[in-house]
N, C-alpha and C positions, 0 to 999 in steps of 0.2 A: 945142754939139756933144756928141752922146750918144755913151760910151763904155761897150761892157759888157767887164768881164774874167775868162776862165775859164781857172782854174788852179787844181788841186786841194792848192798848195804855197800857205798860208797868210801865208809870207816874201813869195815874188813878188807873191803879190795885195795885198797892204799896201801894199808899197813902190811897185809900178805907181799904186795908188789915189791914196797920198802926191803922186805924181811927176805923171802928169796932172791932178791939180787943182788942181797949181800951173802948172799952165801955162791952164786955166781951162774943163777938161773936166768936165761933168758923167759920173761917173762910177759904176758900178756894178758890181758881182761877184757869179759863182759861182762855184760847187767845186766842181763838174759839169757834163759836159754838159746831161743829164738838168735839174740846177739851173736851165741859162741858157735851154734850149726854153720851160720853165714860166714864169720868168719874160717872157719875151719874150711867149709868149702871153694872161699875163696883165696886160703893162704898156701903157698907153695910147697910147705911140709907140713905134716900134722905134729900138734905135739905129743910130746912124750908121757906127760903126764897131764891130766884133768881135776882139777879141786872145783866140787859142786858143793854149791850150798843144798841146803836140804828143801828149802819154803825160800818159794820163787814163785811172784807171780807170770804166768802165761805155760808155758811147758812146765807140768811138775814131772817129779824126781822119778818116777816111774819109765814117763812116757819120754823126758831127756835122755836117760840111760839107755835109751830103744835108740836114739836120734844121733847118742856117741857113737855107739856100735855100728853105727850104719857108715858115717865118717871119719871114724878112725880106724888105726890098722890094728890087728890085734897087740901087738907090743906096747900100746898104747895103756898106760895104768890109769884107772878112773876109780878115782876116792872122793864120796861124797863126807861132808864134812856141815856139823851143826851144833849147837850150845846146847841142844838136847836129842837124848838119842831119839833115833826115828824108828818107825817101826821094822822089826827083821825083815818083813817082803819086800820093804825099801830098800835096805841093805843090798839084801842081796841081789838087787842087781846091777849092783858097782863090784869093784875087785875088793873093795875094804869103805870103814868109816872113820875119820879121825872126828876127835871129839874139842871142841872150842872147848878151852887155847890150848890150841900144842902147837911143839915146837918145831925149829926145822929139823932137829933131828931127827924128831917121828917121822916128818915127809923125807927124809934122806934113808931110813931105817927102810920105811915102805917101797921106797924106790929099789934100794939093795935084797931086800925081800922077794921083792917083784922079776928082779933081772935076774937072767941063768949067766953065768961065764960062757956059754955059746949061743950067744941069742941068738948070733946073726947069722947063726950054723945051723944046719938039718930043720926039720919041722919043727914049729910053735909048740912048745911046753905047756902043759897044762898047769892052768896057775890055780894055785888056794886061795881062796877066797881067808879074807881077816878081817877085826876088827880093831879098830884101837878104842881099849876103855881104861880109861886110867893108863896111860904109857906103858900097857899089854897088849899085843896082841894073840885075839881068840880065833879059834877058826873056825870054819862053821860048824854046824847042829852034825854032821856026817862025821866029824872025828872029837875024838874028849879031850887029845893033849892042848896043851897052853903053852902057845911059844912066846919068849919074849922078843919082842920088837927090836929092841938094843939086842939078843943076841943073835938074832938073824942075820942080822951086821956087822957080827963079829968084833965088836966092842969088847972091852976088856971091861969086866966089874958090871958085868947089863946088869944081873941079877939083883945087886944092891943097890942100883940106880930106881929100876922098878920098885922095889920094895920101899927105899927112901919117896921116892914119888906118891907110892900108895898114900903113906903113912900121912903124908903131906897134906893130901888130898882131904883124907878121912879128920886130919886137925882141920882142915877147912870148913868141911862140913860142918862140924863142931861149932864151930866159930859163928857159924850163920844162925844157929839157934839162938846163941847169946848177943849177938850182936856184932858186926863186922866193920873194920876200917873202910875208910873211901878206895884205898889204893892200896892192893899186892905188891907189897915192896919187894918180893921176889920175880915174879911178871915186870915190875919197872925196872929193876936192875938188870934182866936178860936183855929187856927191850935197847936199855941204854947203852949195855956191852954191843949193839948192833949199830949203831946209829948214830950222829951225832945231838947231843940234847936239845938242841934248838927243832931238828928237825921233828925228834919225840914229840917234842911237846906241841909241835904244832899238829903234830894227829891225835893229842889229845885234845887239842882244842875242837879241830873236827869233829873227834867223838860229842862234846859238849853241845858243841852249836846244833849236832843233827839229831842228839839229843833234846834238847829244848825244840826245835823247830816239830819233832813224832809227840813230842808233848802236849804243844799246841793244837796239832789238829787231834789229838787224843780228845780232846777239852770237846772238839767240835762234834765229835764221832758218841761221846757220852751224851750231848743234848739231841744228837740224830738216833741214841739210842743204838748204835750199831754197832754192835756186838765184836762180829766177827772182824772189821774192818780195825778193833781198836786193840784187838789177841793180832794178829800180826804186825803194828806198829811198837806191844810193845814188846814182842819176837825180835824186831830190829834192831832194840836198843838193846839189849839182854846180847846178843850177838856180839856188836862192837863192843863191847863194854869187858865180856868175857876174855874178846882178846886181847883189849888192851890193860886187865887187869883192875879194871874200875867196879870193886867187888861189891859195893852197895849199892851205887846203879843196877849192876846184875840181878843180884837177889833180888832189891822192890821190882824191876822189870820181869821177871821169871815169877813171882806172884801174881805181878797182872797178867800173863800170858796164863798161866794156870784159871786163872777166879775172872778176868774179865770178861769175858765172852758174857758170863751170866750178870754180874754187878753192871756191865755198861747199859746191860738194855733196860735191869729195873732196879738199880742199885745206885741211882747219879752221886744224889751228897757224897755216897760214901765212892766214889771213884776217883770225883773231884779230889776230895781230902786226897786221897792216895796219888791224886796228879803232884800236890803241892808237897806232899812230901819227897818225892822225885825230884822235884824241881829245889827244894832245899839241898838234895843230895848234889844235885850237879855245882852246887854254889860251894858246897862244902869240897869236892872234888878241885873245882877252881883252885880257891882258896891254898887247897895243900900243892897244888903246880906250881901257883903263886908265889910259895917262899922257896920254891928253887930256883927261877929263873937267875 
C-alpha cells in the first residue's frame, strides 16, 4: 500500500513516515503541493492513498485537490488532514478529513471504508464521502446516519472505542480550561508502543527545536508587525505538537493562531509575553523528556 504525505511541517512528516511504516506502508513525502504533483507524475505507480495537510503554502487545498484528481486514478483515497477543522467546501473536495492526531487505525479504518472487495472488478464504485471528528466518521450534509470509523472495519467493540474516545476527548477539553500537562501520556504511550524510545524522543526533540526556531522569527514577524505571516507559524507548531502529543505547546500555539493575526500587528508586548511563555513551555516539555531518557 502506497502512501504519499504532504506537509510542509517537517515534525509531522517524520513522525507520520516513522508511524506508517510501521504499520507496513510504503511511504513517501513532500513539502508541497507543487512537491507531490511532480512527483506523482514522475513516479511509476500512483499512490494509493494521499494525506494533505490543510495550510500549505503555494497550491492551497482547494486548487491541490483539483491537481490529485488530475494525477491520480480514481481508486486513489485523498484525505486531507489538520489540527483544526477546515471549512466544509474544503472538505469536500477530498474523499474524507482526519483530524490532528489520529491514529493509524483511523487511516487503516479510512482505507477499509474506502475499498469495495471488488475494486479491481467491474466499474469504479461510488464512494461516500466522510469525515473524521473525534474517531467518527460523518458523512456528508446528503445523508444524516453516522457511521463509525472502527465499524466500517469491521472491528469488534468499534462502538465502545468511539465512545471511550469521545469521552476522552471531551476530559481533554476540560482540562485546557484549567490548565493542561506538557505531555499526553496517552499519545506518548501509543507513540512508544510504535517505536523505539530513543528514536521517539528524538522527534520530540525535533518537534522542540522547530519549535523554538517558529518562535524566533515569531519575535521578528511581531516587530514587522505581520500579522498573518505569525497566524501560520504558529499554525505549525500547534500541528506537530498535536501529533506528538505536546498538549501545552498545542493550546498556547492554537491561542496564537486564533488572536495573533490581530495582537501581532498592534498588540507587540502583549505577543512578546505570549512568545516567552511558549518558550517556557518547550523548556518545561524538555525537562519531562529529560527524566526519561
Amino acid at each position: 500500500m502506497r502512501v504519499l504525505v504532504i506537509d510542509d511541517d517537517p515534525v509531522s512528516r517524520d513522525l507520520l513516515s516513522v508511524l506508517l511504516q510501521a504499520e507496513g506502508y510504503e511511504v513517501e513525502c513532500a513539502d508541497s503541493g507543487e512537491d507531490a504533483i511532480s512527483q506523482i507524475h514522475h513516479s511509476v505507480a500512483a499512490p494509493d492513498l494521499v494525506l494533505a495537510d490543510a495550510q500549505m503554502p503555494g497550491l492551497d487545498g482547494s486548487r491541490l485537490a483539483g491537481e490529485l484528481r488530475s494525477f491520480c486514478p480514481p481508486e486513489t483515497l485523498l484525505l486531507l488532514m489538520s489540527g483544526s477543522r477546515p471549512p466544509d467546501q474544503l472538505i469536500a473536495r477530498f474523499d474524507g478529513f482526519l483530524l490532528k492526531p489520529f491514529s493509524m487505525e483511523e487511516v487503516a479504518a479510512a482505507l477499509a471504508a474506502h475499498n469495495s472487495p471488488s475494486r479491481a472488478v467491474g466499474p469504479p464504485v461510488k464512494r461516500e464521502r466522510w469525515t473524521v471528528v473525534r474517531g467518527s466518521a460523518v458523512r456528508s450534509p446528503s445523508s444524516s446516519r453516522l457511521v463509525s470509523i472502527a465499524a466500517s472495519a469491521q472491528e469488534p467493540a468499534a462502538s465502545n472505542g468511539v465512545q471511550q474516545r469521545a469521552l476522552q476527548e471531551t476530559r481533554s477539553e476540560e482540562a485546557l480550561l484549567s490548565g493542561v500537562p506538557a505531555l499526553d501520556e496517552t499519545i506518548y504511550r501509543r507513540l512508544a508502543a510504535s517505536m523505539p524510545t530513543p528514536q521517539l524522543h528524538q522527534l520530540y526533540a525535533l518537534c522542540v527545536s522547530d519549535a523554538r526556531e517558529r518562535i524566533t522569527k515569531m519575535r521578528q514577524l511581531v516587530t514587522a508587525r505581520d500579522g498573518a505571516q505569525f497566524v501560520r507559524q504558529a499554525h505549525a507548531i500547534k500541528g506537530s505538537c498535536a501529533m506528538l502529543g505536546a498538549t501545552e505547546l498545542h493550546r498556547m500555539a492554537a491561542e496564537m493562531e486564533a488572536n495573533g493575526r490581530e495582537s501581532a500587528a498592534t498588540e507587540g508586548v502583549q505577543a512578546v509575553n505570549s512568545l516567552d511563555e511558549l518558550t517556557a513551555a518547550c523548556d518545561r516539555l524538555e525537562r519531562i523528556l529529560g527524566s526519561r531518557v
